[in-house]
N, C-alpha and C positions, 0 to 999 in steps of 0.2 A: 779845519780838522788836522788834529796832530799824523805828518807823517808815519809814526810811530805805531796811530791806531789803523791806518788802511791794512796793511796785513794781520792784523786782529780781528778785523769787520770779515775780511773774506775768508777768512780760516773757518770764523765761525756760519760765514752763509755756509760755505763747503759742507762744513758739519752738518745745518741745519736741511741741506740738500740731499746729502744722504741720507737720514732718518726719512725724510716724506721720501726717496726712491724708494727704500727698504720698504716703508708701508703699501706704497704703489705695488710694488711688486707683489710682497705679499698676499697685496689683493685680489692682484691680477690672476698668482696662478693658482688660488682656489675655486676660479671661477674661469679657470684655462677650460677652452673649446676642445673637444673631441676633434680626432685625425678625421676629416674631410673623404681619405680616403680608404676605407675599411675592405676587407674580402667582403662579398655579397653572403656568406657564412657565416649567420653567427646563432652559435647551440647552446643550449642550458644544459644544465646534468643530467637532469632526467630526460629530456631530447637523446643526449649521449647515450645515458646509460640503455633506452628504449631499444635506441640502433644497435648496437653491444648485442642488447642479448637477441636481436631477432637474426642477426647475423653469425651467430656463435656458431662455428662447424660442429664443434664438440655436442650440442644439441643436438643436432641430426643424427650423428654416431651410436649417442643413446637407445636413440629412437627406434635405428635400425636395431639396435642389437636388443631391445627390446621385443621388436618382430620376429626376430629369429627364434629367442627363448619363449613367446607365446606359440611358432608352430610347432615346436620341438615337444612342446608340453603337449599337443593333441594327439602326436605324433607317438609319445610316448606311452599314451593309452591304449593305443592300439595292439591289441594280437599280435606276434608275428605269422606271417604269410607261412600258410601251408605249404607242403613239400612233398609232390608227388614224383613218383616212382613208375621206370617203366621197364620192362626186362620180359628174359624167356629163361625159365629157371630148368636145368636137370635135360638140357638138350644131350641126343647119343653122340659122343667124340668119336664114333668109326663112321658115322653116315652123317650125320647131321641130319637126319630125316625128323621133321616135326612130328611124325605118327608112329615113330619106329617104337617110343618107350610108353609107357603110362601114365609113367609120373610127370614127360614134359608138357610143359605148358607157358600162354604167354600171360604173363602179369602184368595187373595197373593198379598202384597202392597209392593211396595218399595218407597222411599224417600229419597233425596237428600237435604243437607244445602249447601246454598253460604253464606261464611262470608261478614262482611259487608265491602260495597266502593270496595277499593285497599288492604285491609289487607292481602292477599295472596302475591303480588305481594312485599309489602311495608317490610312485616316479613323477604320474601326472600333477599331481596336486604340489610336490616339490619343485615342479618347472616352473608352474603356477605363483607359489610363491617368491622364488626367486625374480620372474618376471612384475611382479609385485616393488619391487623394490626399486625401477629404473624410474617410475616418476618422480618418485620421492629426490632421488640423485640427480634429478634433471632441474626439481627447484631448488634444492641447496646449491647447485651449479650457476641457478641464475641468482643466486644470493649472491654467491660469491664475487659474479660478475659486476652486480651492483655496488659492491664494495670498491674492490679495485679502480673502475671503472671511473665511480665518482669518487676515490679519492686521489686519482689519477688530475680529475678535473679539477680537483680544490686545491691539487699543488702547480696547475698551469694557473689557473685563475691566482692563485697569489702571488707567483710571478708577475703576469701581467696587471695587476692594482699594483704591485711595488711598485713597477717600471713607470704606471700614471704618476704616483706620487713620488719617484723622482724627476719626474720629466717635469711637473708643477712646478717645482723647486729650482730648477736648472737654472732658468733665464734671472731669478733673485740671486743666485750666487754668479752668474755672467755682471752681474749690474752693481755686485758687491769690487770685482775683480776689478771692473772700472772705474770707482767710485775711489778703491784703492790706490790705482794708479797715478788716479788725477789727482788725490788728494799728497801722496807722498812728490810727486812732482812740485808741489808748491811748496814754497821757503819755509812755512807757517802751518800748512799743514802738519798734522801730528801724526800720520798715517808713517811706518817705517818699512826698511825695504822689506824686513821677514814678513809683514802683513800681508805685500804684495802678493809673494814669495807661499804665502799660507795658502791666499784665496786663491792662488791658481789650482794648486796642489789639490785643495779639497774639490776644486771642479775636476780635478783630471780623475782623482778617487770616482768620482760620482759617474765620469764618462768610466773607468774601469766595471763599478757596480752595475750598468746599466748592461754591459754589457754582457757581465756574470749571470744575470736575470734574463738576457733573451734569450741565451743559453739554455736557462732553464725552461725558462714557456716553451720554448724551441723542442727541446728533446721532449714535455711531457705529452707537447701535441702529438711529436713522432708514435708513444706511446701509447696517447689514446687513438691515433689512425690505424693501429693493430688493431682493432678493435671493433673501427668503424668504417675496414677496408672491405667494400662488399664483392671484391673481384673474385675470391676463390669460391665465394660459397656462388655465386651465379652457374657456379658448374653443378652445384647439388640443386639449387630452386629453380626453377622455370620459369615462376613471376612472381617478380619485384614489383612489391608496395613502391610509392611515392613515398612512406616514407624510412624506407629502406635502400636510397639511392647512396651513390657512393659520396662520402662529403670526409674523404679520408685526408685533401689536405685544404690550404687557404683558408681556414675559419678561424673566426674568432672566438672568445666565449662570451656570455652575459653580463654586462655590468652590476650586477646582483646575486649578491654571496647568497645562497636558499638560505631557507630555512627551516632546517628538519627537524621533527617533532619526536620526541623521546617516547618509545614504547616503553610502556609499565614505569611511568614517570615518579610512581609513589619513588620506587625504591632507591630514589637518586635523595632524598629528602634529608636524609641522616648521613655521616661519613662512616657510622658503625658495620661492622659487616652484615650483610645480612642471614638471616636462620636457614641453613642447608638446605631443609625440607621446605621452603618457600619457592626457594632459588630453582631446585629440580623441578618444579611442579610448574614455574613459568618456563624453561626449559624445556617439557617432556612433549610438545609438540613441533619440538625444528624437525625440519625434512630429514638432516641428515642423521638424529639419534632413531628417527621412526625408519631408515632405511638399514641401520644397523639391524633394527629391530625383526624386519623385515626378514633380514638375512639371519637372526636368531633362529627365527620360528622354520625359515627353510634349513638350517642344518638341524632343526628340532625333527624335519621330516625325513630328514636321512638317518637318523635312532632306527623311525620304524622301519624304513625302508630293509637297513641292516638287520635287524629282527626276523624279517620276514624268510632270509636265509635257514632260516631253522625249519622252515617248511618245507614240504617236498615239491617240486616243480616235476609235472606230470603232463601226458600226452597220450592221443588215442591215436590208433593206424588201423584202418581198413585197406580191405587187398581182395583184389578179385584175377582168378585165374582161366581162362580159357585152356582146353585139350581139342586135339583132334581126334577124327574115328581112327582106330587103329586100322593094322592092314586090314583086317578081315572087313571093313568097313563098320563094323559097329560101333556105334555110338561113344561117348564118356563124357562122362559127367564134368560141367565147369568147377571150379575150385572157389570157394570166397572164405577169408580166412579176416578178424578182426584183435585188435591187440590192444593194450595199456602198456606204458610205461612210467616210471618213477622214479626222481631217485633217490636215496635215503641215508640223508645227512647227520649218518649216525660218529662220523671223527669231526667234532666242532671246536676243540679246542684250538687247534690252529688256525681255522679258517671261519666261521661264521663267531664266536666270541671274541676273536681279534677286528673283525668288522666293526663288530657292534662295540668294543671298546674304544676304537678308531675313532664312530662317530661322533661317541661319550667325548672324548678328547677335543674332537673340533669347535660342537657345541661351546664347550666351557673357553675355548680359545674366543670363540666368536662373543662369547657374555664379557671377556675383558674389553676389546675394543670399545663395549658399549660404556663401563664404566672409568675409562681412560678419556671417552670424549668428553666424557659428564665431567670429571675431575679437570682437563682443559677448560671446557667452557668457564665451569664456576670464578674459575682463575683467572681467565679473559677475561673475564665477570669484573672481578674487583678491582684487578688492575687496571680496566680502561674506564670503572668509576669513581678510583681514585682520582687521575689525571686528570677527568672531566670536571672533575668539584673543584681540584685545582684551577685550572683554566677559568672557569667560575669567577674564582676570585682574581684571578689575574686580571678579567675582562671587568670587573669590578671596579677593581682600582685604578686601572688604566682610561675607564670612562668616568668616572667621576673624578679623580684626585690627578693622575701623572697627565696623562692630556693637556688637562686647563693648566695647570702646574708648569709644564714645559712651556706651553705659550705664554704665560703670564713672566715667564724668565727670559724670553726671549723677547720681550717687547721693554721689560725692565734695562736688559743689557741694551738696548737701542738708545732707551733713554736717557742713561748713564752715561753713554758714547755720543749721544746730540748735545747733554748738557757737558758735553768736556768733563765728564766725569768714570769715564769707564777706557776700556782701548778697544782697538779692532779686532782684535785675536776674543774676543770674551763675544761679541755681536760674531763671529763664522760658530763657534763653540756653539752657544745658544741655539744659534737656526738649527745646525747637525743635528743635534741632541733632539729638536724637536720634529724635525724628518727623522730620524731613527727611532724616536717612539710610536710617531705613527703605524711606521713600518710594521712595528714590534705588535702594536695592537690587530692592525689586521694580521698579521701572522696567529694571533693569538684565536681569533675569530677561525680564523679557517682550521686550524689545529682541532676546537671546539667543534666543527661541524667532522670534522675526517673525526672524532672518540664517537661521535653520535652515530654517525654507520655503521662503526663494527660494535656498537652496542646494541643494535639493533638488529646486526646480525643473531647476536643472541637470544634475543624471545623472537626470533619471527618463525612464523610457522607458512608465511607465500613472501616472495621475493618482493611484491610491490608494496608492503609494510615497512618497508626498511626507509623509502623515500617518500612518505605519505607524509604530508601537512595536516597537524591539528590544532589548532589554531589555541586548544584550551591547555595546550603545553606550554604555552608562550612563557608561564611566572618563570620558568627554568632557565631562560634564556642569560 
């Protein structure tokens, strides 16, 4: 054998040694082992989201203040308490003698007011109402929670799958780094110093990103532990469920992105927008338009209430008076004396038609709120069914075409570089590109589940519709 060809034969095993590492590798870390050592905590979203809302202070707050406005209401049915009177009327100022006059005697009156019309009746049924409205605000409350909460957890969780699929990757570009080294070392190798120089650099990138991302899982778990810190509320409950225990820090999440199932899936079907009158009518049972609604009908009952000022608010008084015998000893007669009162709201321009205009006033303030949420929601409406169809397609082409695509470029660029026909710079390219798309698809996946919450937010009429699994939504997927 030509001395000539010995450093040809071994350039080319070099080469041929690095494509089967590169494949080794490859193989290795798609089929890389779980961390051995994990928190003994690990929750799924609807786990999370369960603990969230059983732990919510803001819950109990409701609750109570709902209790207050239901005594208030019974309270306000009520009569006011009578008001008795006790005195000695027409005593002599030179004697002070109880017998000395005629007219003195001792009195004991009591009196009773009736408010005016239906105000008893009207205030009650207003409380009533208004107390009416705190359920409604307690499940759009845990709607709400359910949103944040998991969408809190669907941007830890992509954190954490990013971090898996660069951690896979790590050890194929450690094994590139030295494949380079070894190779640029040799006379005959084709390997140059910038390739070295590259493959360090995109490991150090990668150790940079890895970092960026525990970051993130880091702060979102901090943020879902708000959540599912059950320290303060132990002050308000007495007993804690088991599964209401405190798991505010050391957990993990699920290795399984859910899968949540689109309410009222027709309307995702078309990109056209949909007809108003459809929209409102899936719409007109969320908690929080029926809470609006709620507080409609109770400023509806402060109209009458106002109204009722036009009536006269009236009261009866009875009065019973004791005399003594005079000097002479003889007798006299006790005194009992009974009365009406009223009073007669004959100047109403300033004070009972400014009421009832007042109340007019509020009413119609409270009817905007309701068609202000209507007009956000719609909009919420289309804008997160825009993005969701988008996604669609992006999750689309990303599994069937850019995936296989980028892998099929990256194995081409190996081959190119084993047959001495490519360089080393085009095989670090390739692999990137094709952990970056990965990346990119599950980004795309979670994105997809976070538009599916808050659109769910919008037709649901109970909090646990929002994260319900139905299997027959799946074509959407």
């Amino acid at each position: 054998m030509s001395i000539y060809m010995k450093p040809l034969i071994a350039a080319f095993t070099m080469r041929l040694l690095l494509g089967q590492a590169i494949l080794l590798m490859a193989a290795m870390s798609v089929q890389a082992a779980e961390p051995h050592h994990e928190p003994s905590k690990i929750i799924g979203m609807a786990m999370a989201i369960k603990a969230a809302k059983l732990k919510d202070p803001w819950l109990v707050g409701n609750k109570h203040s709902q209790d207050s406005i239901d005594s208030l209401s019974i309270a306000a049915g009520s009569l006011p308490d009578p008001n008795i009177s006790l005195g000695i009327n027409n005593l002599a100022a030179d004697s002070f003698s109880f017998g000395q006059e005629a007219m003195t005697n001792a009195k004991i009156g009591i009196s009773q007011m009736f408010p005016a019309g239906d105000s008893l009746a009207i205030k009650q049924r207003q409380l009533e109402l208004k107390a009416g409205q705190f359920p409604f605000q307690r499940e759009d409350r845990r709607a709400k929670v359910t949103v944040t909460v998991g969408s809190l957890w669907l941007n830890a969780y992509n954190a954490q799958e990013s971090i898996k699929i660069i951690e896979k990757n790590i050890p194929l570009f450690e094994q590139l780094v030295d494949i380079a080294q070894s190779s640029y070392s040799t006379a005959m190798g084709k390997s140059r110093q910038q390739d070295v120089i590259r493959a360090q650099l995109e490991l150090t990138r990668l150790d940079d990103r890895l970092t960026i991302l525990h970051q993130r899982r880091e702060m979102f778990q901090e943020q879902i532990s708000e959540w599912l810190n059950g320290y303060f509320l132990d002050k308000y409950l007495a007993n804690q469920e088991s599964e209401g225990q405190n798991i505010s820090s050391g957990f993990l999440l699920t290795r399984k992105l859910p899968d949540i199932a689109l309410l009222n899936s027709q309307l995702y079907v078309s990109p056209a927008p949909i007809e108003q009158g459809l929209l409102f009518e899936k719409i007109s049972g969320h908690p929080a338009l029926r809470a609006i609604e709620q507080k409609i009908r109770t400023s509806q009952a402060g109209i009458d209430l106002a109204k009722q000022k036009y009536k006269p608010a009236w009261g009866i008084n009875a009065g019973y008076g004791y005399r003594s015998s005079d000097r002479l000893g003889i007798g006299r007669s006790d005194l009992f004396s009974v009365g009406v009162t009223f009073s007669v709201p004959l100047f109403t321009a300033n004070r009972q038609d400014k009421q009832v205009l007042s109340a007019l006033s509020k009413t119609s303030a409270v009817k905007t709120e309701k068609w202000q949420f209507l007009r956000k929601m719609m909009a919420s409406f289309e804008t997160a069914k825009a993005q969701f169809l988008r996604l669609n397609e992006r999750q689309k082409i990303f599994q069937s075409r850019l995936l296989p695509q980028m892998s099929e470029q990256a194995e081409a660029a190996l081959t190119a570089y084993t047959n001495d026909d490519g360089d080393f710079a085009e095989v670090m390219r390739a692999r990137i590109a094709e952990m970056n798309a990965q990346v990119n698809a599950l980004n795309i996946d979670v994105e997809r589940q976070k538009t599916i919450l808050q659109l769910n937010y919008i037709f649901m009429t109970n909090a646990d519709d929002i994260i319900a699994k139905d299997h027959r939504a799946g074509d959407l997927k």
